[in-house]
C-alpha positions in Angstrom: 57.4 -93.3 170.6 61.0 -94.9 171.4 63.3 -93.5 172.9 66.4 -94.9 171.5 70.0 -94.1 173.7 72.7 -95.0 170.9 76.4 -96.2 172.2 79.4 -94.8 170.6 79.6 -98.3 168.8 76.1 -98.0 167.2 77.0 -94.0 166.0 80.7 -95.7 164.8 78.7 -98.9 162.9 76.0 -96.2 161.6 79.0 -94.8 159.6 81.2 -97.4 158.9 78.2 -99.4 157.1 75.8 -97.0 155.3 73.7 -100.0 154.5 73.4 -102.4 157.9 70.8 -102.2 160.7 72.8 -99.3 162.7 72.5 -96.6 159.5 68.9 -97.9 159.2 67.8 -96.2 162.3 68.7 -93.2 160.4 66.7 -93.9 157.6 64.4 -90.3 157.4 61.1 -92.2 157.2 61.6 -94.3 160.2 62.9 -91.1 162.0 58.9 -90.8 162.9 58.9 -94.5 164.6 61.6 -93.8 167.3 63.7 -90.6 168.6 67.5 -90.7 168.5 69.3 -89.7 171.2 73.0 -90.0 172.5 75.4 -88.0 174.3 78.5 -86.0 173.9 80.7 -88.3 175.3 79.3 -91.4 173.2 79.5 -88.6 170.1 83.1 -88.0 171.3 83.8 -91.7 171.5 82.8 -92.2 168.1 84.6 -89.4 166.5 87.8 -90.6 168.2 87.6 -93.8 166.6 86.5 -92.6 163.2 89.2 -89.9 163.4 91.7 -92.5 164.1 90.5 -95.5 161.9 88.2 -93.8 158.7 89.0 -90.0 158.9 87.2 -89.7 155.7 83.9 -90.4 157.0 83.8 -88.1 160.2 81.6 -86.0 158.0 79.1 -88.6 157.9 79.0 -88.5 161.5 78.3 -85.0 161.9 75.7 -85.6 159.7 73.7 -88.2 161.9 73.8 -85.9 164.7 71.9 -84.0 163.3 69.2 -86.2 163.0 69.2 -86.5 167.1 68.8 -85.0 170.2 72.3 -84.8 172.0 71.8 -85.3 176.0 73.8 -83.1 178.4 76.0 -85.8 180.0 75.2 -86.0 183.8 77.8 -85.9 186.7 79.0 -89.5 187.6 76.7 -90.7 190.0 76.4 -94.3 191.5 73.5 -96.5 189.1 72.1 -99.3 189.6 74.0 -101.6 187.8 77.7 -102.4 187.8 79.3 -101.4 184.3 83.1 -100.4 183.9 83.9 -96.7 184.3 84.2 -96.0 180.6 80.5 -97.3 180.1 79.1 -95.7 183.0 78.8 -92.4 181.7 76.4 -94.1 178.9 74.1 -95.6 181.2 73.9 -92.7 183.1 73.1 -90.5 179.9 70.8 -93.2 178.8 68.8 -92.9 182.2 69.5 -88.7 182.4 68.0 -88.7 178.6 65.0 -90.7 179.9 65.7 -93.3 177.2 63.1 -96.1 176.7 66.4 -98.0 175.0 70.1 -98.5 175.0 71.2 -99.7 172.4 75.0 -100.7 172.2 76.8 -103.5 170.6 79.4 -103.9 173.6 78.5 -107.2 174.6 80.9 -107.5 176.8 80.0 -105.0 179.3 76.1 -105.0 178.6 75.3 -108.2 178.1 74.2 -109.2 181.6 71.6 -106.4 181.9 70.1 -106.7 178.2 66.2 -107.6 177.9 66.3 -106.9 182.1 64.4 -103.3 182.5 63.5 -104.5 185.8 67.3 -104.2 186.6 68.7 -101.2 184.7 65.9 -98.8 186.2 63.3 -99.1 183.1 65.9 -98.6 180.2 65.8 -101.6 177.9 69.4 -102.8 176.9 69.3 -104.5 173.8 71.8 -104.4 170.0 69.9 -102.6 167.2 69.3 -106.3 165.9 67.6 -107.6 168.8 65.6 -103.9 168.8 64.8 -104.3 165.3 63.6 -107.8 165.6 61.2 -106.6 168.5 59.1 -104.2 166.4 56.0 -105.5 165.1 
């Protein structure tokens, strides 16, 4: 079974669009293919900017999280890739949570170490449409 790390963006999208590829990996059937799991500061993150930009849907997130497993954020430690400080504390979470996946849609920070688990110590980087696309 998958073990799928979600960013703050994917928890943020999940909400924003009840009906796109981020909410689908929700979807209570599916919920047997793959576990869900993020962290408090990701959960945080995506409060913050629901707070801020749809306050009425903050519910919704409270919600999802119950449909996952909320990993203890570790203490900042070095990793083995280079990644902003603000998206360390994901990757770290990711690796802590002994995710099989990452799945984020910040391209700009993630990008060069998507599809290379060889590089990001066995975790799988990929958006939940490249994920989606890889299931058979």
């Amino acid at each position: 079974m998958d073990r799928l790390f979600l960013d703050a963006n994917v928890l943020f999208t999940a909400v924003h669009n009840g009906a796109g590829k981020s909410a689908y990996l929700f979807d209570t059937l599916d919920l047997a293919r793959w576990q869900l799991l993020s962290s408090d500061y990701a959960i945080e993150e995506a409060r913050r900017n629901l707070a801020a930009k749809l306050p009425a849907r903050v519910a919704i997130l409270d919600a999802l999280i119950k449909k996952m497993t909320a990993i203890r954020q570790p203490a900042r430690a070095g990793s083995s890739i280079r990644l902003p400080d603000k998206d360390q504390p994901i990757f770290l979470a990711a690796l802590a949570g002994q995710a099989t996946h990452l799945l984020t849609g910040d391209l700009r920070h993630f990008r060069q170490h998507m599809n290379r688990p060889k590089q990001t110590s066995g975790v799988i980087i990929q958006t939940v449409a490249d994920y989606l696309g890889s299931l058979k």
